[in-house]
C-alpha positions in Angstrom: 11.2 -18.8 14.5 10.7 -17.2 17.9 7.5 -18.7 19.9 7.2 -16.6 21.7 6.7 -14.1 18.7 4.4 -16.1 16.6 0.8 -17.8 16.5 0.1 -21.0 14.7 -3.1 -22.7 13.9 -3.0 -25.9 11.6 -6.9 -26.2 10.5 -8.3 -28.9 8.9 -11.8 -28.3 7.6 -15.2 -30.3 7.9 -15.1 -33.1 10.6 -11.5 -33.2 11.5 -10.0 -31.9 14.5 -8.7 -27.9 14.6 -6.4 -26.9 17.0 -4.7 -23.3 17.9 -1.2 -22.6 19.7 -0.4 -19.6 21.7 2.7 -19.6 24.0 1.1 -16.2 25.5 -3.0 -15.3 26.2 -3.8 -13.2 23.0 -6.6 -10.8 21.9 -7.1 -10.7 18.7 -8.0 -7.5 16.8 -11.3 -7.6 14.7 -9.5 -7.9 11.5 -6.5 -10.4 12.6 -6.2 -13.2 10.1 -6.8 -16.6 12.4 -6.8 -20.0 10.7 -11.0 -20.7 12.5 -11.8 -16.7 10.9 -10.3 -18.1 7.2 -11.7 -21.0 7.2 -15.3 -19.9 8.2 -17.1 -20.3 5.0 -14.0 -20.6 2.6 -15.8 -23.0 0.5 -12.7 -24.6 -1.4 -12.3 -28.6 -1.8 -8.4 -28.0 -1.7 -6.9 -24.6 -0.9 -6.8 -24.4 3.0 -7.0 -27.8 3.8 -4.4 -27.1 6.3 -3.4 -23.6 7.3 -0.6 -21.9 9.5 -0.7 -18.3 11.0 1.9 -16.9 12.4 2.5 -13.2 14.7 5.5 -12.8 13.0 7.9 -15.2 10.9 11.2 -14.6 8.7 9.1 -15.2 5.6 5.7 -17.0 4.5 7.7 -18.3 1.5 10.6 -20.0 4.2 7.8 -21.8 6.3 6.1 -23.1 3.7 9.1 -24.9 1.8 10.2 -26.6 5.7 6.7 -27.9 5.5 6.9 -29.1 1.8 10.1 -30.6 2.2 8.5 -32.3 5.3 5.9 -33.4 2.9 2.7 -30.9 3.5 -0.5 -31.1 1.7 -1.0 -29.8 -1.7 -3.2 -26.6 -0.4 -1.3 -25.9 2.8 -1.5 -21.9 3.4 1.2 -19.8 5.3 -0.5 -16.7 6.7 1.8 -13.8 8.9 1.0 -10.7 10.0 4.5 -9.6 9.3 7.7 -10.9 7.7 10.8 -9.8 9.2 12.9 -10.8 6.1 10.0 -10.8 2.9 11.4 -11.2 0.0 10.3 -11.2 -4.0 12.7 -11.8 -7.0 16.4 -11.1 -7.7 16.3 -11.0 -3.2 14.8 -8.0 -3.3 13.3 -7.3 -0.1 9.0 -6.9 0.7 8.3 -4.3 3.5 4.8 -4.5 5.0 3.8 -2.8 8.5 2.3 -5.3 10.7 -1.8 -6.1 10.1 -1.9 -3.9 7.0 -1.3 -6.7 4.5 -1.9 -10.0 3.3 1.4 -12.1 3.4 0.5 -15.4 2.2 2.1 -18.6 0.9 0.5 -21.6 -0.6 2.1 -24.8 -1.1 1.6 -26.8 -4.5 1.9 -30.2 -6.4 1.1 -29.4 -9.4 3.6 -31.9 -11.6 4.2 -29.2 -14.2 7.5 -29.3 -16.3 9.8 -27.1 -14.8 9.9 -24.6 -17.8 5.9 -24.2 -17.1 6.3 -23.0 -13.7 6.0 -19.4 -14.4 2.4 -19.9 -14.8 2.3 -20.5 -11.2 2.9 -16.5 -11.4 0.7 -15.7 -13.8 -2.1 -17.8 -12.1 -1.8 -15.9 -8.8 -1.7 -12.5 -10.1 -4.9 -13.4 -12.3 -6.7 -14.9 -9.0 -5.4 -11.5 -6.9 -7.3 -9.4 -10.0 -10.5 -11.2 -10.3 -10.9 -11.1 -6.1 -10.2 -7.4 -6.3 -12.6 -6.7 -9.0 -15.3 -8.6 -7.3 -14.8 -7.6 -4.2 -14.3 -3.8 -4.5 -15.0 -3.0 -8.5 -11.3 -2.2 -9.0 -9.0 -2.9 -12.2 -5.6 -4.4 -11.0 -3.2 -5.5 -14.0 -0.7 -7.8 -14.5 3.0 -6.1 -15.2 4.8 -9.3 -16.0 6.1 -11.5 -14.7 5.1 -11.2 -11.1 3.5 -7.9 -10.2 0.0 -7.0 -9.6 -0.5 -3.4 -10.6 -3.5 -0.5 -10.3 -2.9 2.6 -12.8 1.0 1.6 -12.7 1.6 1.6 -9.0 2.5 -1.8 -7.4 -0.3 -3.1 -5.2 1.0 -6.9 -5.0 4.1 -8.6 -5.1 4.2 -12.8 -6.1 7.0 -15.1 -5.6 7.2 -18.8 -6.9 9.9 -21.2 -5.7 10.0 -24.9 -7.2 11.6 -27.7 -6.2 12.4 -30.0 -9.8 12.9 -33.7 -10.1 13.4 -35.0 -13.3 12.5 -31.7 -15.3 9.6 -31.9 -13.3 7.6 -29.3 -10.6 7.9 -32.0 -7.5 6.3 -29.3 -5.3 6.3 -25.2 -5.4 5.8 -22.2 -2.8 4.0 -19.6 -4.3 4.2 -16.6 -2.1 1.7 -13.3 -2.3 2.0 -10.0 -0.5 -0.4 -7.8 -1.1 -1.2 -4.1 0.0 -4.3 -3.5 1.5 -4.7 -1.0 4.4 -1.3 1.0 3.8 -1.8 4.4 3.6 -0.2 7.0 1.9 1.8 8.0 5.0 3.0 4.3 5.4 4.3 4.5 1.9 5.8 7.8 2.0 7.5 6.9 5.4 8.8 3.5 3.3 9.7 5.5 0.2 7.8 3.7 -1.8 6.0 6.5 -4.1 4.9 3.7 -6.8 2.8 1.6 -4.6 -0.7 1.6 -3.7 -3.0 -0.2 -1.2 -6.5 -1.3 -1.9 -7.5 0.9 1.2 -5.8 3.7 -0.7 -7.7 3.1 -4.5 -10.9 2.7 -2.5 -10.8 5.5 0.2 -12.0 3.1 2.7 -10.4 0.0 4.9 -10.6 -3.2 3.9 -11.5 -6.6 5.3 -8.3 -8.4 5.1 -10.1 -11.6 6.4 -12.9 -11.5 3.5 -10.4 -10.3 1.2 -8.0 -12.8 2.0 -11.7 -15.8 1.6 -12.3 -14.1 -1.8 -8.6 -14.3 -3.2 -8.2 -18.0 -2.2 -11.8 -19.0 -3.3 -10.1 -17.4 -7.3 -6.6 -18.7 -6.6 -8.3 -22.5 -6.4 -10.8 -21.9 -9.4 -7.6 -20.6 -11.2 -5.5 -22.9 -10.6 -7.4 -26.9 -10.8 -7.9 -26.4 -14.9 -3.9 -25.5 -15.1 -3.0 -28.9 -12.7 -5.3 -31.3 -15.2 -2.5 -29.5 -18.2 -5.5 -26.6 -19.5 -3.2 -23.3 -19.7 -5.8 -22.2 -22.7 -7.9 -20.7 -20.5 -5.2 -19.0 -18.7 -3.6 -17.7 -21.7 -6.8 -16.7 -23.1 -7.3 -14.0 -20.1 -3.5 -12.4 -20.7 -4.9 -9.7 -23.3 -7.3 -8.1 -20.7 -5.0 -8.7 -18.0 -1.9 -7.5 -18.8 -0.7 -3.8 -17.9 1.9 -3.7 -21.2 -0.3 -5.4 -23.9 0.6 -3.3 -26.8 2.6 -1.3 -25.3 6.6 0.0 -25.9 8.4 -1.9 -23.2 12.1 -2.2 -22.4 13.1 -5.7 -21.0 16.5 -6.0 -18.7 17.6 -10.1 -18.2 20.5 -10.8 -17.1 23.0 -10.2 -19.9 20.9 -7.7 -22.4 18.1 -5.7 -22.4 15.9 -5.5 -25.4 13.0 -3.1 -26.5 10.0 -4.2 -28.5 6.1 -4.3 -28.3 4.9 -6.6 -26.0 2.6 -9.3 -28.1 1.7 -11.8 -25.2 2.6 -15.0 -23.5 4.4 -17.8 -25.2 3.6 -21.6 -23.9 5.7 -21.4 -20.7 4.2 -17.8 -19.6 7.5 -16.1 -20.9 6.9 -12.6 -22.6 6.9 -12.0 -26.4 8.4 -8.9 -27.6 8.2 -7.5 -31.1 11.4 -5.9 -31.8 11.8 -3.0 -34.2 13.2 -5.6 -36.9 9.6 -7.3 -36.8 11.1 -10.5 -35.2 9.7 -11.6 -32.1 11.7 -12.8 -29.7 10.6 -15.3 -26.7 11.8 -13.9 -23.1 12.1 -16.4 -20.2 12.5 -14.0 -17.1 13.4 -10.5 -16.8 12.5 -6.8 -15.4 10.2 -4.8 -17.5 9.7 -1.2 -17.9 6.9 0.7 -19.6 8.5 3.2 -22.3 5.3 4.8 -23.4 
């Protein structure tokens, strides 16, 4: 990390002290994430205890698992305005212009067996969907396992990296881009003619700072029933949530790809298909595609 390219604030909310860095004097734009703007009014007991922002890092993800490995806070955030090397699954690499998105990475202790982890997906995308349907009255589904989707075109991107001990979740970066001011132009420019922003669905700009509040406020609701070992109620919001329930899919992993109805979420958030034999087979990971 270049200092001379970033800002970081570390924030710690109610009485304690809060301090910002800036190697160079600064004006910030009216909609620039800061770590004081966020935690204005967040009103969470846990998420944001501590938060970083940053000009411009390699990743959100890569900061956030130096600090966890340093032993951060459960709650620590990650917040850039850009990522010169985002990345989701399989390496696959996350392009954002600078200021138009939310690139955000939360560090968690959640003490989960490992094979539960994917919930930590699942979670996320769920948080992302209820904050954009609060905030703007718009439908965003889930296109499992880790992509937040509005009328099939890609709007946010989640990536969850664990660290195990002892078949165990010792501590996990879940990572979050989402699109929000991009417009068609940016996408077009990007080649990217399946994605969307939330400026785009709603014909107006967004407020990435009280977007950003709103998401977190859902991601901690979300998430304290699943640390205490509660995935019903979880599981019980797949069916409304998810962009393929019911639907012809085709499923690639990494040495076959099946086709099948999808039928839901097994116990570890992996996907179960109906194939065309009527058995139903339970998929840990993969890359799905909507046949119908």
């Amino acid at each position: 990390m270049n200092p001379r390219r970033q800002t970081m604030a570390d924030h710690t909310r109610k009485k304690r002290s809060s301090y910002q860095i800036s190697c160079t004097p600064e004006a910030h734009p009216p909609d620039k994430i800061t770590a004081d703007e966020l935690s204005s009014e967040l009103q969470t007991k846990l998420f944001g205890c501590k938060i970083y922002t940053f000009e411009e890092t390699s990743s959100t993800n890569d900061v956030a698992l130096q600090l966890a490995a340093g032993g951060a806070l459960e709650g620590t955030l990650v917040i850039a305005e850009k990522q010169r090397h985002g990345r989701g699954r399989m390496g696959r690499s996350w392009e954002s212009p600078k200021g138009k998105s939310i690139l955000v990475s939360l560090i968690l202790r959640p003490s989960l067996k490992t094979r539960k982890s994917s919930w930590l997906n699942i979670l996320t995308a769920a948080a992302a969907s209820r904050a954009m349907d609060q905030m703007l009255g718009i439908s965003a589904l889930i296109r499992w396992p880790n992509d937040l989707v509005i009328s099939g075109k890609k709007v946010a991107g989640i990536l969850t990296e664990i660290k195990p001990q002892d078949n165990r979740v010792d501590s996990a970066v879940v990572g979050i881009g989402i699109n929000v001011n991009m417009t068609e132009k940016d996408f077009q420019r990007a080649s990217l003619p399946d994605a969307t922003s939330l400026r785009i669905e709603t014909g107006k700009p967004i407020s990435r700072i009280e977007f950003t509040k709103t998401f977190i406020r859902h991601w901690e609701k979300t998430y304290l029933p699943l640390k205490k070992g509660n995935f019903k109620s979880l599981a019980d919001l797949w069916p409304r949530l998810s962009a393929t329930a019911g639907k012809l899919v085709k499923v690639t992993t990494e040495n076959q790809e099946l086709i099948g109805i999808e039928s839901g979420l097994d116990t570890d958030a992996g996907l179960m298909l109906r194939l065309s034999s009527g058995i139903t087979r339970k998929i840990p990971d993969g890359t799905l595609e909507i046949l119908e």
